[in-house]
C-alpha positions as CSV (number, residue, x, y, z in Angstrom):
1,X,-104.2,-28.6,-77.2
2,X,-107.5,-26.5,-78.3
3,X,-108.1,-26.0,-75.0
4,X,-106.0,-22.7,-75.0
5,X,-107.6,-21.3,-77.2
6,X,-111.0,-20.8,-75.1
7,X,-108.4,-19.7,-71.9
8,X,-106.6,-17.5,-74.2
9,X,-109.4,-15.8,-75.8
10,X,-111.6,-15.6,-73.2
11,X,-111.3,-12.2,-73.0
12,X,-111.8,-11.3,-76.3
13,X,-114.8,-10.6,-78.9
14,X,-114.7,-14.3,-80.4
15,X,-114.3,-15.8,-76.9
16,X,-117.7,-17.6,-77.4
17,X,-117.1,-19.3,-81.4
18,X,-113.4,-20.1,-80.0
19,X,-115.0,-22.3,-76.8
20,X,-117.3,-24.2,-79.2
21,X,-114.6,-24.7,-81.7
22,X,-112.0,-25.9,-78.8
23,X,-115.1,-28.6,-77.7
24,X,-115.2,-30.0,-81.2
25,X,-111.3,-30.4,-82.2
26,X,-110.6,-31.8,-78.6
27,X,-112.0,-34.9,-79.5
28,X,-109.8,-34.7,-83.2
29,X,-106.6,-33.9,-81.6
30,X,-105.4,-37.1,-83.0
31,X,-106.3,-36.3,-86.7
32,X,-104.2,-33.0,-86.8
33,X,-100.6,-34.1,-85.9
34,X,-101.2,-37.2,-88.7
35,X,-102.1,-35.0,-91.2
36,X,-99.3,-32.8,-90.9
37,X,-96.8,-35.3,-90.0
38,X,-98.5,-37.5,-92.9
39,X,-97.7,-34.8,-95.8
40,X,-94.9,-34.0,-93.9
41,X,-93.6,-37.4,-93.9
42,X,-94.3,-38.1,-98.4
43,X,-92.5,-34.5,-98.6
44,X,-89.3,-35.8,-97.0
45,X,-89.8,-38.8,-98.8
46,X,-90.3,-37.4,-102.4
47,X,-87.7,-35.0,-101.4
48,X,-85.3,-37.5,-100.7
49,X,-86.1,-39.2,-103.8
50,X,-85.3,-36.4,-106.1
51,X,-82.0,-35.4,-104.3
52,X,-81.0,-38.9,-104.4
53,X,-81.5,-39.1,-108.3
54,X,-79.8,-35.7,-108.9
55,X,-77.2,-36.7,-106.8
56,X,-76.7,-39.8,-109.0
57,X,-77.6,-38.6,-112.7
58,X,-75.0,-35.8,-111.9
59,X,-72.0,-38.1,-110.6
60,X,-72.7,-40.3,-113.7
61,X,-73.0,-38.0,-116.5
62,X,-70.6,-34.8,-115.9
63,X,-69.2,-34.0,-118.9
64,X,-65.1,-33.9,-118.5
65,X,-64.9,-33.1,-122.1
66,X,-67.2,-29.7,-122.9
67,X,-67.6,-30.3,-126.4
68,X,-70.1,-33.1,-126.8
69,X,-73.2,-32.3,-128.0
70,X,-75.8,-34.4,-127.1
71,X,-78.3,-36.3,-129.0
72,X,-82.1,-35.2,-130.1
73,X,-84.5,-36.2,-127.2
74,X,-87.7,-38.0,-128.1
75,X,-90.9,-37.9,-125.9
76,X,-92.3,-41.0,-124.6
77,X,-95.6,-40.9,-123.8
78,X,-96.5,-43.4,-120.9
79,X,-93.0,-41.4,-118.7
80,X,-94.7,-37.9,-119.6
81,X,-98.2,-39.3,-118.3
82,X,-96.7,-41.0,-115.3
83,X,-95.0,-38.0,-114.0
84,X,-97.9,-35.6,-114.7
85,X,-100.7,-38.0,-113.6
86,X,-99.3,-39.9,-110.0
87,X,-98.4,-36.2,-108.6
88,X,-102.1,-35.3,-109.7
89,X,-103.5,-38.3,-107.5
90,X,-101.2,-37.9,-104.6
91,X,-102.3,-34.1,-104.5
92,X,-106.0,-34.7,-104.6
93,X,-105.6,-37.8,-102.0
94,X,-104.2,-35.0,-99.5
95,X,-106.8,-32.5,-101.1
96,X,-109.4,-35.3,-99.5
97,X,-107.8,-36.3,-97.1
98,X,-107.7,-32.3,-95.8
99,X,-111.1,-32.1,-96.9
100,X,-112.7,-34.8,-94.4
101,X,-110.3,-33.1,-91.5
102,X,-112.2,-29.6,-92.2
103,X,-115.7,-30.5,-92.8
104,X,-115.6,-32.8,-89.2
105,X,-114.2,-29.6,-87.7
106,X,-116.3,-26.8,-89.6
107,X,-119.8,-25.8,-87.9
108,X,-122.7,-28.0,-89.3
109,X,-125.4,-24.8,-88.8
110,X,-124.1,-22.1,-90.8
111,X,-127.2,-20.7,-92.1
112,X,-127.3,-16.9,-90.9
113,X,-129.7,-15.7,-88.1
């Protein structure tokens, strides 16, 4: 898959960094298609999830008659903590996750000559 990028660039300025980077992610070819299809896959799945509930919540409660007025809503604190704080930890787990992927890849020496 990297491969092409030393063929295709080899006739251009960054021929050289492109080769060395095309050695190192040969061997992690296997780590980029599960990360994308990975965050790919809990889109979909949270995606889903969401249509299905406004699907639902708008079948069950349309209003036939437009002149209800509906009651005062209340907070409740552990539902406004739960939706704030498990899309927190599933963004920093693919924040990680990312993370190890790009420093494996990234050069080890990059101290300037």
């Amino acid at each position: 898959m990297f491969a092409s990028c030393a063929r295709i660039a080899s006739r251009s300025v960054f021929a050289r960094a492109c080769e060395a980077l095309a050695s190192r992610l040969e061997s992690w070819d296997h780590v980029f298609p599960d990360l994308y299809f990975g965050v790919l896959a809990m889109t979909a799945f949270f995606a889903l999830i969401v249509v299905g509930f406004v699907v639902y919540f708008a079948i069950k409660y349309r209003d036939d008659a437009r002149d209800k007025v509906g009651a005062p809503i209340v907070g409740w604190m552990p539902l406004e903590l739960g939706w704030s704080l498990i899309p927190f930890f599933i963004s920093i787990s693919i924040l990680v996750w990312a993370s190890m992927v790009l420093l494996h890849i990234a050069p080890q020496n990059t101290s300037p000559k």
